[in-house]
C-alpha atoms as an extended CHARMM CRD file, in Angstrom:
* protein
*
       188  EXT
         1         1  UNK       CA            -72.1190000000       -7.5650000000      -10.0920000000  PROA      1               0.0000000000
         2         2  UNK       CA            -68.1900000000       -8.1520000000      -10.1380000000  PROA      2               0.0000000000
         3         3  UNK       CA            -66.4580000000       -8.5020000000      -13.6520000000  PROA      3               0.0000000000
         4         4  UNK       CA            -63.7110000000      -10.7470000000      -13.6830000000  PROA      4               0.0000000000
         5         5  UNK       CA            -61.3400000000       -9.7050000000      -15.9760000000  PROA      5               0.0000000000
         6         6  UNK       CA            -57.5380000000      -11.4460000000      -15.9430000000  PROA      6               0.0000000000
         7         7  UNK       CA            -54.5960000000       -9.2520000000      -17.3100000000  PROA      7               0.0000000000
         8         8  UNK       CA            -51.0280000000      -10.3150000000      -18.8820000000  PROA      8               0.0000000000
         9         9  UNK       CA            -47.9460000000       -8.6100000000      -20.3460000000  PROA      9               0.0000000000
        10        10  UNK       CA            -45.9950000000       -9.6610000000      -23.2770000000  PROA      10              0.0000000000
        11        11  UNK       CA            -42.7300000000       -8.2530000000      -24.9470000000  PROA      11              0.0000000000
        12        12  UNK       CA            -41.4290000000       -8.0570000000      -28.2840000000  PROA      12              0.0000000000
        13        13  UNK       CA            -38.8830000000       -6.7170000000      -29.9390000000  PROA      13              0.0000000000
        14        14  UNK       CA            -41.2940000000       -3.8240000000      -31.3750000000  PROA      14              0.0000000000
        15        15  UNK       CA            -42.7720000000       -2.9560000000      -28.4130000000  PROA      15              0.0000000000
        16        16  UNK       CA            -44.9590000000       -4.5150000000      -25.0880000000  PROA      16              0.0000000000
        17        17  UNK       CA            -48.2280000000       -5.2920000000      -24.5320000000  PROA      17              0.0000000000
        18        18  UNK       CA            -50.9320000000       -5.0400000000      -21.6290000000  PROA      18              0.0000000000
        19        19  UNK       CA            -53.1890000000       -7.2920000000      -22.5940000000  PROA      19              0.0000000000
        20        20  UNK       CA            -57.2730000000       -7.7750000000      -20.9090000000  PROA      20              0.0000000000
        21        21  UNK       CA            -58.9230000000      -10.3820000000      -21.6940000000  PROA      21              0.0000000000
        22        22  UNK       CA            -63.0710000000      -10.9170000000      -20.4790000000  PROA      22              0.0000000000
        23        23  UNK       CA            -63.3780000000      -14.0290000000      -18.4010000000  PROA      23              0.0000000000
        24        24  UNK       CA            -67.5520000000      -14.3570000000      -18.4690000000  PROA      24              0.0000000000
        25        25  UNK       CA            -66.5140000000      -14.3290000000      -23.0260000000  PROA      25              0.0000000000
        26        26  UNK       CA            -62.8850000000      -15.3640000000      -23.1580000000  PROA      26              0.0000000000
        27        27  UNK       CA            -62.9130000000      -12.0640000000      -25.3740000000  PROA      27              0.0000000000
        28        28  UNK       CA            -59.7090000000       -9.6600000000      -25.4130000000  PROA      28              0.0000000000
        29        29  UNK       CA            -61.1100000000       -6.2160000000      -24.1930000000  PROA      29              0.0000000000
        30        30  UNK       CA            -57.9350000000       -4.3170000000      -23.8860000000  PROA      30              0.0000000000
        31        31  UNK       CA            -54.7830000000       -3.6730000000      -25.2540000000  PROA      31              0.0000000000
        32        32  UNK       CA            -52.3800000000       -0.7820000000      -24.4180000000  PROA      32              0.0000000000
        33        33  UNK       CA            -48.6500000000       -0.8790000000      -25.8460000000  PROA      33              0.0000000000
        34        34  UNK       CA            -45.6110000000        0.0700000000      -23.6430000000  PROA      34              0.0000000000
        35        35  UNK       CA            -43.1130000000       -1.0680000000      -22.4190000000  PROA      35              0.0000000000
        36        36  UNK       CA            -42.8970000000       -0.6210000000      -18.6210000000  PROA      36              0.0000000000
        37        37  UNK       CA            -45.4630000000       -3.0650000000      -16.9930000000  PROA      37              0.0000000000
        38        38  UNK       CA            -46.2590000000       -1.3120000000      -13.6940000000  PROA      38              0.0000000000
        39        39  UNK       CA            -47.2790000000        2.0220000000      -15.2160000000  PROA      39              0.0000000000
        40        40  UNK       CA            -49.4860000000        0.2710000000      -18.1750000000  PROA      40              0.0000000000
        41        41  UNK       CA            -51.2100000000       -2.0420000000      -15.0820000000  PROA      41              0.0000000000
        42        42  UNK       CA            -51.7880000000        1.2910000000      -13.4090000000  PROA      42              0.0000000000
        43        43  UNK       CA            -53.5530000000        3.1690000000      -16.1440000000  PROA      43              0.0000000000
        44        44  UNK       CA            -55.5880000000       -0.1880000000      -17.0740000000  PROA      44              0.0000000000
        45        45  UNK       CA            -56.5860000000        0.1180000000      -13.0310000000  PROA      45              0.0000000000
        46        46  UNK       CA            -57.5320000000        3.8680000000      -13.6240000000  PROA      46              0.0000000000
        47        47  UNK       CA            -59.3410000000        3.2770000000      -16.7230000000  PROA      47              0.0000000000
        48        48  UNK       CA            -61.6370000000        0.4500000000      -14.8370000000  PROA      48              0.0000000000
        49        49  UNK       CA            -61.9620000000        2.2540000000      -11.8850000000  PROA      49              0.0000000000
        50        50  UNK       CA            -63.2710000000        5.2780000000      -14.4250000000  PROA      50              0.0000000000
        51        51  UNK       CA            -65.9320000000        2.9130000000      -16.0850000000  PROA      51              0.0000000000
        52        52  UNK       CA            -66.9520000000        1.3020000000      -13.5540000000  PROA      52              0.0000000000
        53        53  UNK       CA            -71.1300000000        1.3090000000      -13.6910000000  PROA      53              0.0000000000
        54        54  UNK       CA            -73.6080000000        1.6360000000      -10.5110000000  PROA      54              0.0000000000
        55        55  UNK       CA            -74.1800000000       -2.2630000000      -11.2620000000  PROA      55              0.0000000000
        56        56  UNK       CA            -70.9200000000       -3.5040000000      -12.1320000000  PROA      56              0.0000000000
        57        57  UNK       CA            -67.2850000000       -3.6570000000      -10.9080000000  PROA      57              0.0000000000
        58        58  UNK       CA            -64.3240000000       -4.5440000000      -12.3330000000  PROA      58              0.0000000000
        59        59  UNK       CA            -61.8750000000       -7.3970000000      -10.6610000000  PROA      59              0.0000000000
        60        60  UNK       CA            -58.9490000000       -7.4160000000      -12.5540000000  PROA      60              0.0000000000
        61        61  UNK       CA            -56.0200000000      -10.6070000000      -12.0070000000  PROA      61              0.0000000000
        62        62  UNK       CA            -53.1040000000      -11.3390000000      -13.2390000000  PROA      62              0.0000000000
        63        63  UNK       CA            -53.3350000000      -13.7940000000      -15.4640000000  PROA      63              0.0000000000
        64        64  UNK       CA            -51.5800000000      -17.4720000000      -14.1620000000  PROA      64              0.0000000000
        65        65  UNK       CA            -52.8400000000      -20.2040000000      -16.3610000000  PROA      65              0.0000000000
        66        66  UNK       CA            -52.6120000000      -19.0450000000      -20.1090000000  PROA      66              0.0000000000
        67        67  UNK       CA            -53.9190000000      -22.3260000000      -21.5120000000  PROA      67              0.0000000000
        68        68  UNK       CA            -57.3730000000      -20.6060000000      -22.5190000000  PROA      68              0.0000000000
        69        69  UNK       CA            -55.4760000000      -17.4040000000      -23.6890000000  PROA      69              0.0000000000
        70        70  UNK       CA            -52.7440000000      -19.1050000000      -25.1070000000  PROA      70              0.0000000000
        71        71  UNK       CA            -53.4300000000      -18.8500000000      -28.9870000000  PROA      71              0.0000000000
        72        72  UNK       CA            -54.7680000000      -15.0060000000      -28.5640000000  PROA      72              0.0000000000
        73        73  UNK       CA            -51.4190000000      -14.1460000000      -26.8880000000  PROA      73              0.0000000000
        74        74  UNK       CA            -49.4470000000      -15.8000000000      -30.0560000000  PROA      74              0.0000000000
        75        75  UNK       CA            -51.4540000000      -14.0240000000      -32.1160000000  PROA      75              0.0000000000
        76        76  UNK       CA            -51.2000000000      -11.1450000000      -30.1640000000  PROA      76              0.0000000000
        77        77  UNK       CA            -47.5220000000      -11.2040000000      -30.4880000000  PROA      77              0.0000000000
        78        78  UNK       CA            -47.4520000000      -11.9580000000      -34.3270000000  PROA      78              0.0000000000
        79        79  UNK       CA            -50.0020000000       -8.5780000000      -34.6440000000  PROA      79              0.0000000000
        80        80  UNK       CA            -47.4320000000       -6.6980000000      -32.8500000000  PROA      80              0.0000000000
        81        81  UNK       CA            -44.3840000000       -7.5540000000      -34.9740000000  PROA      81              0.0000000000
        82        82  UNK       CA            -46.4110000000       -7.6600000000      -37.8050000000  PROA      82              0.0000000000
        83        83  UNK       CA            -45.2560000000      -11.0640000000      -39.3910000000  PROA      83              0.0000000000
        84        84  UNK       CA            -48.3510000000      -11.2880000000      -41.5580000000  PROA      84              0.0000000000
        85        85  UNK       CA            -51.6600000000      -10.1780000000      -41.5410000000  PROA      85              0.0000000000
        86        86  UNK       CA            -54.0440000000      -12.0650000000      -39.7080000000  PROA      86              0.0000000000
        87        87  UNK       CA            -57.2660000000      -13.7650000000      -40.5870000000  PROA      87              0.0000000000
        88        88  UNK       CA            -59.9540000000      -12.2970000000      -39.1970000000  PROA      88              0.0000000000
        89        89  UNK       CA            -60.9880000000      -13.5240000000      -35.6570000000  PROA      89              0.0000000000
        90        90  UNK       CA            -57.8890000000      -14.5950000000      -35.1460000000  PROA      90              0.0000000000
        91        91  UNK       CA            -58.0200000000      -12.4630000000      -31.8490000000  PROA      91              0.0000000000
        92        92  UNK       CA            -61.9360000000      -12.9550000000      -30.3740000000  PROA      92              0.0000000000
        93        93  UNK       CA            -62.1420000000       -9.5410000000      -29.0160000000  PROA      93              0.0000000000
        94        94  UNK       CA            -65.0710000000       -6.9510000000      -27.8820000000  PROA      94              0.0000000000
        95        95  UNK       CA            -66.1230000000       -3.6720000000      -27.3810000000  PROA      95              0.0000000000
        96        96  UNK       CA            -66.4680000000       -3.7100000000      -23.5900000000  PROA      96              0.0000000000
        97        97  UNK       CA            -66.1170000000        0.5620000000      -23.4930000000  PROA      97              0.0000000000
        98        98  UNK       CA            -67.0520000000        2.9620000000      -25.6060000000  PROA      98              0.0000000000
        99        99  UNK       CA            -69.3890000000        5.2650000000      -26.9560000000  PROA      99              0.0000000000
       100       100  UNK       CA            -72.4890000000        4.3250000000      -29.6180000000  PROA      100             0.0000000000
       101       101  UNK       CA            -70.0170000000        6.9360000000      -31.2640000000  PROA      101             0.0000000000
       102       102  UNK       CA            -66.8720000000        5.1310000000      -30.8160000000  PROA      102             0.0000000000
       103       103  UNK       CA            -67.6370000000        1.7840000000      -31.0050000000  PROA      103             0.0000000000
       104       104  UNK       CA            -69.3220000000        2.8750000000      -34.9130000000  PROA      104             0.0000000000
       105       105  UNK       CA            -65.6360000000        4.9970000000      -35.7900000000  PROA      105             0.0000000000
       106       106  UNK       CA            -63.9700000000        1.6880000000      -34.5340000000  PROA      106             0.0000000000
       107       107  UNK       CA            -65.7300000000       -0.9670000000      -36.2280000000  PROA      107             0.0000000000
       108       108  UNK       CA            -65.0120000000        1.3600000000      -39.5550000000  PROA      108             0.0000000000
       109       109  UNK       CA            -61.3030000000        1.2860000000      -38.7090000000  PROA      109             0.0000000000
       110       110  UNK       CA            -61.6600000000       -2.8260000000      -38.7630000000  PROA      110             0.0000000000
       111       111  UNK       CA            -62.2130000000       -2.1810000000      -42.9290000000  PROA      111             0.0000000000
       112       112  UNK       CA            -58.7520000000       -0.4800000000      -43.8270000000  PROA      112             0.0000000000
       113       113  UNK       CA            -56.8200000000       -2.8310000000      -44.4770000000  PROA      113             0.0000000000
       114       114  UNK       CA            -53.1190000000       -4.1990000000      -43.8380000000  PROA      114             0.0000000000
       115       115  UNK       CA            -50.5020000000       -2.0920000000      -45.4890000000  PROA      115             0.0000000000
       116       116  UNK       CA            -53.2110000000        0.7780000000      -46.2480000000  PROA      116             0.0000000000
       117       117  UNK       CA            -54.1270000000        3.8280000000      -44.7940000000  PROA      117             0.0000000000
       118       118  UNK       CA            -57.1350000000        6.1860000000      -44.6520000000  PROA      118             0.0000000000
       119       119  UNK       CA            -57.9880000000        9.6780000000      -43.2950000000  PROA      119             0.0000000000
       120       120  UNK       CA            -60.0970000000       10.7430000000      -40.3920000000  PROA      120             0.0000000000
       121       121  UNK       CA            -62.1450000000       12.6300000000      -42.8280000000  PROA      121             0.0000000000
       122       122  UNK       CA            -62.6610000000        9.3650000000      -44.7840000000  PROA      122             0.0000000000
       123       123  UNK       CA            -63.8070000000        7.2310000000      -41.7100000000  PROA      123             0.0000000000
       124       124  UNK       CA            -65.9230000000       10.5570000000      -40.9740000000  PROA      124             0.0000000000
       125       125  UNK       CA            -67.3680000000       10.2810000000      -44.3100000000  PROA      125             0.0000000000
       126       126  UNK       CA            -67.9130000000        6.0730000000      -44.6430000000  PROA      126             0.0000000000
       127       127  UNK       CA            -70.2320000000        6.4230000000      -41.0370000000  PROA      127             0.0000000000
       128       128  UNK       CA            -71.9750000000        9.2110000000      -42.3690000000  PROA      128             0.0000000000
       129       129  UNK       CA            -70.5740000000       12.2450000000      -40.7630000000  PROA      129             0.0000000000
       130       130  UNK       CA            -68.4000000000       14.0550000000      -43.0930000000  PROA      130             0.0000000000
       131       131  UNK       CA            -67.5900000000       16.7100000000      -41.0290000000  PROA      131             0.0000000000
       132       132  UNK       CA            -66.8290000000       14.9330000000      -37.8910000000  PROA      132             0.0000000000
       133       133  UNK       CA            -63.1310000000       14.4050000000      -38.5280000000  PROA      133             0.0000000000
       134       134  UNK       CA            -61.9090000000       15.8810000000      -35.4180000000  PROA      134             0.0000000000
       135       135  UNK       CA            -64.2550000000       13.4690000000      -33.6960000000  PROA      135             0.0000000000
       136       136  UNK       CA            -63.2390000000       10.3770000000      -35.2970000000  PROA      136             0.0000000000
       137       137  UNK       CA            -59.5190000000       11.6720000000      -34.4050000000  PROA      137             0.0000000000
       138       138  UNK       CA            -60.6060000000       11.5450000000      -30.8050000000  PROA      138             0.0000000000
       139       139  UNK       CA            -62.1610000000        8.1080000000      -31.0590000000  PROA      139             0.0000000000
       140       140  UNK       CA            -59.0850000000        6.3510000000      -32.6130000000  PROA      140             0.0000000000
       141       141  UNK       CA            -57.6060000000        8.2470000000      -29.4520000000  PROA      141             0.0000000000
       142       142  UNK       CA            -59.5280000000        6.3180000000      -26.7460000000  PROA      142             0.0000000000
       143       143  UNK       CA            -59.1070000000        3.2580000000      -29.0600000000  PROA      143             0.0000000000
       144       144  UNK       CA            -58.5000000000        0.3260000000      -26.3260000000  PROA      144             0.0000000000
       145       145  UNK       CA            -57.6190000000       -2.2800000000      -28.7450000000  PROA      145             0.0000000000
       146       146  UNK       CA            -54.1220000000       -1.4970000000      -30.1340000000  PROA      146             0.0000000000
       147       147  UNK       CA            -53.5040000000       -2.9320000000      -33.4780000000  PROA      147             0.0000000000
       148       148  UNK       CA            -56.8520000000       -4.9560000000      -33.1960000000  PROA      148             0.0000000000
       149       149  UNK       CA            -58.7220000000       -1.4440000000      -34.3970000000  PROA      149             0.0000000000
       150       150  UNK       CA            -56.1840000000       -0.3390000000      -36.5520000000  PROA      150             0.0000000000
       151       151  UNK       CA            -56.0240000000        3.2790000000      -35.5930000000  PROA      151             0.0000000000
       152       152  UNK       CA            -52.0490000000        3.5110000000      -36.5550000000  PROA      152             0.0000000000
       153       153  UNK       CA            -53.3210000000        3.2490000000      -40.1630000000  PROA      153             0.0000000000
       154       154  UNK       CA            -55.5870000000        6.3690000000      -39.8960000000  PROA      154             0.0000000000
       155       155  UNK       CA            -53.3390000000        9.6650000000      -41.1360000000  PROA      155             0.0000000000
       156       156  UNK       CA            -54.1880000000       13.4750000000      -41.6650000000  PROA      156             0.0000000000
       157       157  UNK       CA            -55.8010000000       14.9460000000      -44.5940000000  PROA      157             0.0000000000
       158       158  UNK       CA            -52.9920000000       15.6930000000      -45.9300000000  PROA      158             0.0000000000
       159       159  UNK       CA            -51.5170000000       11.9100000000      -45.8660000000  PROA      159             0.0000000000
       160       160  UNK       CA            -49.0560000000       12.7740000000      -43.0200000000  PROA      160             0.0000000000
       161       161  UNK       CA            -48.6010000000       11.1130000000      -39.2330000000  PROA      161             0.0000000000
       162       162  UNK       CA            -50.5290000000       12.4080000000      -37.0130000000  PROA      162             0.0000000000
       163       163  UNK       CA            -51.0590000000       11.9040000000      -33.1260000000  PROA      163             0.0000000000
       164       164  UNK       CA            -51.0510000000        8.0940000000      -32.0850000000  PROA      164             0.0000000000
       165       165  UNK       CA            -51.7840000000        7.2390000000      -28.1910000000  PROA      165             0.0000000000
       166       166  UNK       CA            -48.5040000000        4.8040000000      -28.1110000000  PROA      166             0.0000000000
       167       167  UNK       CA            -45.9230000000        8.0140000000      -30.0430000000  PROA      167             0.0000000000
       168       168  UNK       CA            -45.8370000000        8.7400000000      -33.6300000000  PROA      168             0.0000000000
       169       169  UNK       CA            -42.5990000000        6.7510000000      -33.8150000000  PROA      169             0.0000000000
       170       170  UNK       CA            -44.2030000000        3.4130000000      -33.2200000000  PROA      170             0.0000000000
       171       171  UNK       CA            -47.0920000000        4.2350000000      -35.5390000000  PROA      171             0.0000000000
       172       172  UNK       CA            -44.5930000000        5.2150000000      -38.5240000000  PROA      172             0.0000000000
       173       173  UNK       CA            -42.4460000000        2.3950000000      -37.3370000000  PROA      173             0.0000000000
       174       174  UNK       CA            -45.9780000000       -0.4610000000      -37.6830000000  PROA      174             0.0000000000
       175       175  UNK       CA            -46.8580000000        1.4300000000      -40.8610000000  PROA      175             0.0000000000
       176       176  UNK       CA            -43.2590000000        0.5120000000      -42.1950000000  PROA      176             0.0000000000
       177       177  UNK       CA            -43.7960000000       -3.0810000000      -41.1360000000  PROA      177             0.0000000000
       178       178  UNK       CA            -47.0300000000       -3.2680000000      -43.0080000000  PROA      178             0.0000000000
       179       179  UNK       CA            -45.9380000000       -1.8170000000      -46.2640000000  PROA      179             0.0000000000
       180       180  UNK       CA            -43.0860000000       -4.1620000000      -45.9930000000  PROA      180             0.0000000000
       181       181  UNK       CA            -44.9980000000       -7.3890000000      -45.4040000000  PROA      181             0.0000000000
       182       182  UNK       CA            -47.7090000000       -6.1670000000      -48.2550000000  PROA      182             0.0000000000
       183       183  UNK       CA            -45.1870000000       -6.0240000000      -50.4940000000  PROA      183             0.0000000000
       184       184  UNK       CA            -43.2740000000       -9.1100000000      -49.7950000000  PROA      184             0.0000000000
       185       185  UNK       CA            -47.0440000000      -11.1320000000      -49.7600000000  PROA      185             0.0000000000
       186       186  UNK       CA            -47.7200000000       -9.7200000000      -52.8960000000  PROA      186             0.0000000000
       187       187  UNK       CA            -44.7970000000      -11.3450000000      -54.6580000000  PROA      187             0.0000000000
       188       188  UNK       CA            -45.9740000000      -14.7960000000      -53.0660000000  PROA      188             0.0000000000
């Protein structure tokens, strides 16, 4: 069975976005920041190639009619620069990939919320594996929904930056935006 699956690329003035949206759900099932194009379509072609299953395939297009896509993209884009928080499904996306594992570390990161943070030990310890930090660490790292599953708001024990798939930098730098954002909502 082939999986259609239609790709686009936005820019910001944070950062880009490779963006994978499901055609059979509409769904956004992938979401890699960057900022050169080419090499982000090339590791989204590696990384379908790698999960492809005996009984399905992925077809991935570029994405030429956005009309259907259009108000996930905007949204997309508002995420990114972190205008405001969005409401939730703002973005219809799914957990295409993943691990039972994964998939239960990455719905927990949907629950810490914009502006806060939280520590791999804590998500280790709200799905019932308190000593599985390290693990959770490496499930926020093959997190394929940028921003969507808020890894960037996950820090070390001791309340620092640690590793982010997309550079430290950019994590500190969406962190800022956050804070920023919380704080001027809050005097709304």
């Amino acid at each position: 069975m082939k999986e259609l699956l239609y790709y686009t690329f936005i820019e910001t003035e944070v950062t880009g976005a490779f963006l994978v949206f499901r055609e059979k759900t509409q769904n956004l099932v992938f979401a890699s920041l960057g900022n050169d194009k080419l090499f982000l379509l090339g590791k989204v072609e590696g990384f379908l190639k790698k999960h492809e299953k005996q009984d399905t395939m992925y077809d991935l297009r570029e994405l030429k009619e956005a009309e259907t896509y259009k108000k996930s993209i905007e949204n997309y884009t508002i995420c990114l620069e972190n205008k405001m928080p969005l409401p939730s499904g703002a973005i219809p996306f799914e957990f295409l990939f993943g691990t039972d594992f994964q998939r239960k570390v990455w719905n927990e990161l949907l629950n810490v919320e914009h502006g806060h943070v939280a520590t791999y030990g804590d998500i280790a310890k709200r799905i019932g594996k308190p000593t599985a930090a390290r693990s959770v660490g490496r499930a926020c790292g093959s997190n394929n929904l940028a921003l969507l599953v808020p890894c960037h708001r996950i820090v070390g024990s001791n309340r620092k930056l640690t590793g982010y798939k997309w550079s430290c930098k950019l994590k500190e730098q969406l962190l800022n935006n956050e804070k920023e954002n919380s704080l001027s909502l809050s005097r709304l």
